[in-house]
C-alpha positions as CSV (number, residue, x, y, z in Angstrom):
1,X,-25.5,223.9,-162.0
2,X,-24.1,222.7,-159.0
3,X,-20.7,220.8,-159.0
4,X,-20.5,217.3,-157.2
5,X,-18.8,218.6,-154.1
6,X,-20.9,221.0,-153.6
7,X,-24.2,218.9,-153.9
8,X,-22.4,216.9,-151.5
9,X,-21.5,219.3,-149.4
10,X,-25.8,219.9,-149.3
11,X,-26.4,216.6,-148.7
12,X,-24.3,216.8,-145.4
13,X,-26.1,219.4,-144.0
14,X,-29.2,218.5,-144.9
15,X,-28.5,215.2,-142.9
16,X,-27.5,216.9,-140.1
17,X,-30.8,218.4,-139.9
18,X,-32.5,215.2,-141.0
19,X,-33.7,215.9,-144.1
20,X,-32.9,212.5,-145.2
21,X,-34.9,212.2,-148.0
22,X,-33.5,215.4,-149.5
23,X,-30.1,214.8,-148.5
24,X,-30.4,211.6,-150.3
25,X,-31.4,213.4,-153.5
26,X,-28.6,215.6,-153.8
27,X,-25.7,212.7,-152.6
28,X,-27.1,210.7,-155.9
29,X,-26.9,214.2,-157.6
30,X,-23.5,214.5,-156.3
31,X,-22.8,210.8,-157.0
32,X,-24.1,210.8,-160.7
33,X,-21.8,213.5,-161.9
34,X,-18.7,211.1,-160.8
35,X,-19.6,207.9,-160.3
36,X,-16.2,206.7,-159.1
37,X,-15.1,209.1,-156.6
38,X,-14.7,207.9,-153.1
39,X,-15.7,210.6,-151.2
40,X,-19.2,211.1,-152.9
41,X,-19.7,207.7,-152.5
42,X,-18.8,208.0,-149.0
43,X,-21.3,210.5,-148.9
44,X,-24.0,208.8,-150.0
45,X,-23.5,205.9,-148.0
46,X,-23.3,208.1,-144.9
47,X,-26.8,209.8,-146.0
48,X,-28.3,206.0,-146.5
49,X,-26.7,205.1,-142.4
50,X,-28.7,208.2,-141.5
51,X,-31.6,206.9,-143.0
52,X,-31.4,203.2,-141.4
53,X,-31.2,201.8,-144.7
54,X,-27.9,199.5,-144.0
55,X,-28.0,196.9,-146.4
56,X,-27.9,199.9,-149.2
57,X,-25.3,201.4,-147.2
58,X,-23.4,198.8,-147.4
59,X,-22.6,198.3,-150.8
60,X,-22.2,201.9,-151.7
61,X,-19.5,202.1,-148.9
62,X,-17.7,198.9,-150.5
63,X,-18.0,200.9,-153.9
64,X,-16.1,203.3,-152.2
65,X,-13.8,201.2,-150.2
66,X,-13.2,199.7,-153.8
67,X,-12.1,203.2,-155.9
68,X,-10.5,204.6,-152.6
69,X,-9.1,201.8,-150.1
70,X,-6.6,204.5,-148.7
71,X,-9.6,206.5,-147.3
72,X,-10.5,205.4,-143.6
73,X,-13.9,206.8,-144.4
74,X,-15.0,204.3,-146.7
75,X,-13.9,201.7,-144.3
76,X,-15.5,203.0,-141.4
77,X,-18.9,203.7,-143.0
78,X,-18.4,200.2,-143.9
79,X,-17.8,199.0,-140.7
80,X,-21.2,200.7,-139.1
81,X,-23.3,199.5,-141.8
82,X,-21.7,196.1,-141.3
83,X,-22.1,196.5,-137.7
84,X,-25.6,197.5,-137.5
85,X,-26.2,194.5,-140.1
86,X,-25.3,192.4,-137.0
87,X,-22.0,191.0,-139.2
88,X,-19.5,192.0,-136.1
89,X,-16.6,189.8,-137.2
90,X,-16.6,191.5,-140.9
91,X,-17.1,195.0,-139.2
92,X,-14.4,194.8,-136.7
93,X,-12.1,194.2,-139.5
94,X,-13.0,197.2,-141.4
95,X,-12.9,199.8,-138.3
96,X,-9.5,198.2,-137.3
97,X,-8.9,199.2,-141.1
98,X,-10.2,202.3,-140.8
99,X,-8.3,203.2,-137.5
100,X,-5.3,201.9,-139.1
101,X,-5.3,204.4,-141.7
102,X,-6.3,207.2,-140.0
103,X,-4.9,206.6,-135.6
104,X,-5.3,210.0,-134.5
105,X,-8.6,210.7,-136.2
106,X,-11.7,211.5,-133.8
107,X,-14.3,210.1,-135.5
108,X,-12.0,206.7,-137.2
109,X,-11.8,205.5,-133.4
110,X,-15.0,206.7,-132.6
111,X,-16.6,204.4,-135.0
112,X,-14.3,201.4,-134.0
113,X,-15.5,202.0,-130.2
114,X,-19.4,201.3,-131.6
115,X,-18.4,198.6,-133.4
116,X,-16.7,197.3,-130.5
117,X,-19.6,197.8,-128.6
118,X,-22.0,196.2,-130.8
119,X,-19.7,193.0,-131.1
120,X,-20.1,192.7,-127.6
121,X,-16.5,193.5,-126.1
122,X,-17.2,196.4,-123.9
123,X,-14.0,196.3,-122.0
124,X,-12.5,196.9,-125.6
125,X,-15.0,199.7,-126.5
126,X,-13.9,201.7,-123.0
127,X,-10.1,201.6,-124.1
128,X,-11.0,202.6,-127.7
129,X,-13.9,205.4,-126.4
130,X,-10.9,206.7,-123.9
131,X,-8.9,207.3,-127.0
132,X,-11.7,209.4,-128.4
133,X,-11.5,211.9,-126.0
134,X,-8.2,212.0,-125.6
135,X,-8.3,213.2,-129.9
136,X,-11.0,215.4,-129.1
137,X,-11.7,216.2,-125.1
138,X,-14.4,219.5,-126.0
139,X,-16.8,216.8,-128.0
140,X,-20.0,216.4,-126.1
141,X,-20.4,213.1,-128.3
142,X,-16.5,211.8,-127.4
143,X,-17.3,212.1,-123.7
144,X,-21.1,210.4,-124.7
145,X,-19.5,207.7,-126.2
146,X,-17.1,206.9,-123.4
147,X,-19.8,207.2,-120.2
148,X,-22.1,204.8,-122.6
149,X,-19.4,202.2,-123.6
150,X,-18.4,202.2,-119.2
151,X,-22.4,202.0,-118.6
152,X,-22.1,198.5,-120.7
153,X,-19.6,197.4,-117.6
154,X,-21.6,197.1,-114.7
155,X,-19.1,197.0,-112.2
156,X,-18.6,200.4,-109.8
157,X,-15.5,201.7,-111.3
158,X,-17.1,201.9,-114.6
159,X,-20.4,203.0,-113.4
160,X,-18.7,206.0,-111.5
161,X,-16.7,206.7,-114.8
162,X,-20.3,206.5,-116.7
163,X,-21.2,209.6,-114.2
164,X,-18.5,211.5,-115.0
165,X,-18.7,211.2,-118.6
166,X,-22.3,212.0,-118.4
167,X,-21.7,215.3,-116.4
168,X,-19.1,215.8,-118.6
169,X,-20.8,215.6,-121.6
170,X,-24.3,218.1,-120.1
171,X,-21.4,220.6,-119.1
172,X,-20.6,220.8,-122.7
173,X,-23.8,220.1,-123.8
174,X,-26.3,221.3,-121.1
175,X,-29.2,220.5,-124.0
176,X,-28.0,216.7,-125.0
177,X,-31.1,215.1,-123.9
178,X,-29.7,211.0,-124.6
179,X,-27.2,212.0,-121.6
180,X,-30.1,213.6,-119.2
181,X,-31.7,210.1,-119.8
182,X,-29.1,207.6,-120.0
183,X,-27.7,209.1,-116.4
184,X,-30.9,208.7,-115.2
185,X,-31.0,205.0,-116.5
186,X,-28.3,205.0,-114.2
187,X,-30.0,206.2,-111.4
188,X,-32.3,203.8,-111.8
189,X,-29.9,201.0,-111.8
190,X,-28.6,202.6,-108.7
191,X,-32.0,202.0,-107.0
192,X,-32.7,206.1,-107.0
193,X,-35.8,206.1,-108.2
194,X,-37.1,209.7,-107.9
195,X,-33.7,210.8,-109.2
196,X,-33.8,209.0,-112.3
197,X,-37.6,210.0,-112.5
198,X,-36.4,213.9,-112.5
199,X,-33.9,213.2,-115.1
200,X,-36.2,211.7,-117.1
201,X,-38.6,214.3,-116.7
202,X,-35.8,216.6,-118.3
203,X,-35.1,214.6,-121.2
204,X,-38.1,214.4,-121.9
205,X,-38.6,218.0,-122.1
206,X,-35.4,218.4,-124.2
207,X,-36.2,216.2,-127.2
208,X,-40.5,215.0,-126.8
209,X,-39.6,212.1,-129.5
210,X,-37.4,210.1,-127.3
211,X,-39.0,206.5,-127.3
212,X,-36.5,205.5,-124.9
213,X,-37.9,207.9,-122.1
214,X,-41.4,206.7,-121.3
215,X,-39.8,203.0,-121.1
216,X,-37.3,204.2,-118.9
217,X,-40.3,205.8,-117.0
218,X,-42.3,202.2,-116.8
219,X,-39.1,200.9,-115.2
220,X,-38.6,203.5,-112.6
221,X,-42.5,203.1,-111.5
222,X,-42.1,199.2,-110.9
223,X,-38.9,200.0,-108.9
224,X,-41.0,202.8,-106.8
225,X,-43.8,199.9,-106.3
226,X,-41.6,197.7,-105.3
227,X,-40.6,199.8,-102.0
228,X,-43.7,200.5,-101.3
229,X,-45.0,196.8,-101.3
230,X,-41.8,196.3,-99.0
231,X,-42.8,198.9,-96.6
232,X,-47.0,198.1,-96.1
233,X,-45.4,194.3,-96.0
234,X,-43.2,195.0,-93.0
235,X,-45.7,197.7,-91.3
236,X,-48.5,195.5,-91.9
237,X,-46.8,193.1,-89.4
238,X,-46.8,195.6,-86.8
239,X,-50.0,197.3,-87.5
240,X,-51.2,193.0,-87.0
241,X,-49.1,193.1,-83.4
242,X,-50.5,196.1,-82.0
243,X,-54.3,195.5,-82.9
244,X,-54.4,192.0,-80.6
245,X,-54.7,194.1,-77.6
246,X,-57.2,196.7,-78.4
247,X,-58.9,198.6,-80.8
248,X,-56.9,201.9,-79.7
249,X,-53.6,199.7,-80.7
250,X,-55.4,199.6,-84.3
251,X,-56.3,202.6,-84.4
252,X,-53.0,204.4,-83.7
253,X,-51.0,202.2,-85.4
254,X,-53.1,202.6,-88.6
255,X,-52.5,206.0,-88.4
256,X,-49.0,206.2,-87.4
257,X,-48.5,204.0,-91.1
258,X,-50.8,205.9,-93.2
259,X,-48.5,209.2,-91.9
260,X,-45.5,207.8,-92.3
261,X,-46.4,206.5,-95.5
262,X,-47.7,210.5,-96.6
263,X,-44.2,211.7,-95.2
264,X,-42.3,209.0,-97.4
265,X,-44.2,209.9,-100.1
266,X,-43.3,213.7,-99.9
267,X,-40.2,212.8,-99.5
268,X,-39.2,210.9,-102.0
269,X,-41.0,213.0,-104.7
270,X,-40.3,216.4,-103.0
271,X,-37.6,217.0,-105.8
272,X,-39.3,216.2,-108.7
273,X,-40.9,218.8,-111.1
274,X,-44.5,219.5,-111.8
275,X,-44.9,218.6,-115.1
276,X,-44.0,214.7,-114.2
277,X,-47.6,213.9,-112.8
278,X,-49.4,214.0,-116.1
279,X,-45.9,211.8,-117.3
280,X,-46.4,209.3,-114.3
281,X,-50.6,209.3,-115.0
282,X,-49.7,207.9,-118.5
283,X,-46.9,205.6,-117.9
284,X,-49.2,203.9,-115.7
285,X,-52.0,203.8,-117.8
286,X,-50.1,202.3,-120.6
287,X,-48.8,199.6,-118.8
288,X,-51.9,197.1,-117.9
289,X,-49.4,195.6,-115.2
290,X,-48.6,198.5,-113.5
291,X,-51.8,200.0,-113.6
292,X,-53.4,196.6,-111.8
293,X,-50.4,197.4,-109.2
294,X,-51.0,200.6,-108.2
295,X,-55.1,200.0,-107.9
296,X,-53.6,196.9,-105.6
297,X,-51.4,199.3,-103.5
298,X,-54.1,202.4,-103.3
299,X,-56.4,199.6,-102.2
300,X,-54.0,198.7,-99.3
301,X,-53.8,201.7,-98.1
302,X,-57.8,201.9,-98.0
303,X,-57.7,199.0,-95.6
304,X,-55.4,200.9,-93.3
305,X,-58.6,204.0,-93.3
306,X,-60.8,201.2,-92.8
307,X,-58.5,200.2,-89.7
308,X,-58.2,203.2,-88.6
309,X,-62.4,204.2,-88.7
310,X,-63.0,200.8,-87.3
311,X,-60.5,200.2,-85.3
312,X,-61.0,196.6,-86.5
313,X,-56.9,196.2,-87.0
314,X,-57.0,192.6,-88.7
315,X,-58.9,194.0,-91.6
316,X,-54.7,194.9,-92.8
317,X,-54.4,191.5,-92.9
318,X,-56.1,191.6,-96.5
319,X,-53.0,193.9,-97.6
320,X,-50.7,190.6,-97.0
321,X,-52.6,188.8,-99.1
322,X,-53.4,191.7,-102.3
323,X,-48.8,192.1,-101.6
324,X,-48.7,188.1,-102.2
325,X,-51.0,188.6,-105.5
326,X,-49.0,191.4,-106.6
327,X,-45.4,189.4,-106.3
328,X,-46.8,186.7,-108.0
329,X,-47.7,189.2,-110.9
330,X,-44.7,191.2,-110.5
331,X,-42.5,187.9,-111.3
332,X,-45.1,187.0,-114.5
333,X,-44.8,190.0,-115.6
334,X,-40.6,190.0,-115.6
335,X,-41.0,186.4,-117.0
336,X,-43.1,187.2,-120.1
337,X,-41.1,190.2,-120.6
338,X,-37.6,188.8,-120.7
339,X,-39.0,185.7,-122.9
């Protein structure tokens, strides 16, 4: 028969590989044997944060805070739980406990710094994330921590460190796919679209159950629409100026857009891998808005063939009006969303 520690020992790896519901199992095993031993307890309550089951969590990990108060374990599994419970005054309490006990351990100030975060006090969570990787500068997840705490701070300083953490983190950890996407969420912020579509792309690839990635995907399409309604809009007005004099003047300029519009195209996805067209097919399709948006915009640029056949230049005028639809969508859209 197994001994607690060792059953708990199990459960810990079995949690790494998440195999809650066994790793559950044997913590309760482990737990059963010695009911009033801290670190089992702290054991199991880790197993149950795992598992998203917080309010459970909880009270094992004040069980253990109870039989072992000098452990900054028990008071940092108490502070997540609480934390993720959304009680942030209790929980920044108990990681200032934990730290307390324990100021040169990794992952005591690791768990303060997502408290901190969670509480709202980013500016706090930098200075507490910095501290992590001082303790432990080779952790991928130290240097993780940090660039997301400094992505919470939107000014440049922060961004730029959020870069650097990032890189740092994918040199250690070439395979972490939550950096690949979070610096492309910063590409995106940074109004690179196709950048933060190739990152995507790739973390993506490294872990296919990432919910956050086709979201991040949605958002990088409307920001890729959005230039291109702001290019046919200003075009369209000189495509409109050159067709009052003659049918030539239509004709040219409708093709000199619909060639620029192929080049800036190629350009700006030039870069990007081959296996993001069947990602970009069904981001659009599962997004009514931005599917309706894209029919709009390939319908535009119909106009400017039917132009440039006819030579009947104020047939573009139609694109002003399908771009004046789409804003008025575009900002519905943002509206309902953010309500």
């Amino acid at each position: 028969m197994s001994g607690p520690f060792d059953l708990a020992l199990r459960a810990e790896q079995l949690g790494q590989v998440g195999r809650l519901a066994e790793a559950e199992q044997a913590a309760r095993e482990a737990v059963a044997l010695d009911p009033q031993d801290p670190r089992l307890l702290g054991t199991l309550s880790s197993t149950l944060l795992l598992a998203k089951r917080y309010a459970e969590g909880l009270a094992v990990a004040e069980a253990a805070c109870a039989a072992g108060p000098e452990l900054e374990r028990s008071h940092r599994l108490r502070a997540l739980h609480l934390s993720l419970l959304g009680r942030h005054a209790e929980a920044l309490q108990a990681g200032y406990v934990s730290v307390s006990l324990s100021p040169d351990e990794p992952a005591a100030a690791h768990g303060y710094a997502k408290v901190l975060q969670r509480a709202g006090r980013p500016a706090d969570a930098v200075q507490v994330a910095r501290r992590v990787v001082e303790l432990d500068p080779d952790s991928a997840a130290a240097h993780l921590l940090l660039a997301d705490c400094a992505s919470d701070l939107r000014d440049k300083a922060h961004r730029d460190l959020a870069r650097r953490e990032y890189e740092a983190t994918l040199r250690i950890d070439p395979e972490n796919a939550a950096a690949k996407h979070d610096l492309a969420l910063l590409d995106a912020r940074g109004r690179r679209p196709a950048k933060a579509l190739a990152g995507l792309i790739a973390a993506g690839r490294l872990d296919p159950t990432m919910p956050e990635v086709a979201r991040t995907v949605v958002v990088v399409l409307w920001q890729l629409s959005w230039r291109l309604r702001m290019w046919l809009f200003v075009v369209t007005i000189v495509t409109l100026g050159a067709s009052l004099g003659s049918t030539t003047g239509a004709r040219v300029s409708a093709a000199v857009v619909l060639v620029l519009t192929a080049a800036l195209t190629w350009w700006t996805t030039r870069d990007l891998p081959r296996r993001t067209w069947p990602v970009v097919r069904k981001a659009v399709g599962t997004d009514r808005a931005l599917t309706v948006t894209y029919v709009a915009l390939a319908l535009c640029l119909l106009l400017y063939v039917g132009a440039l056949a006819s030579g009947f230049g104020l047939m573009v005028a139609g694109v002003w009006i399908i771009l004046i639809a789409l804003g008025w969508l575009a900002l519905g859209v943002r509206a309902f969303r953010r309500s």
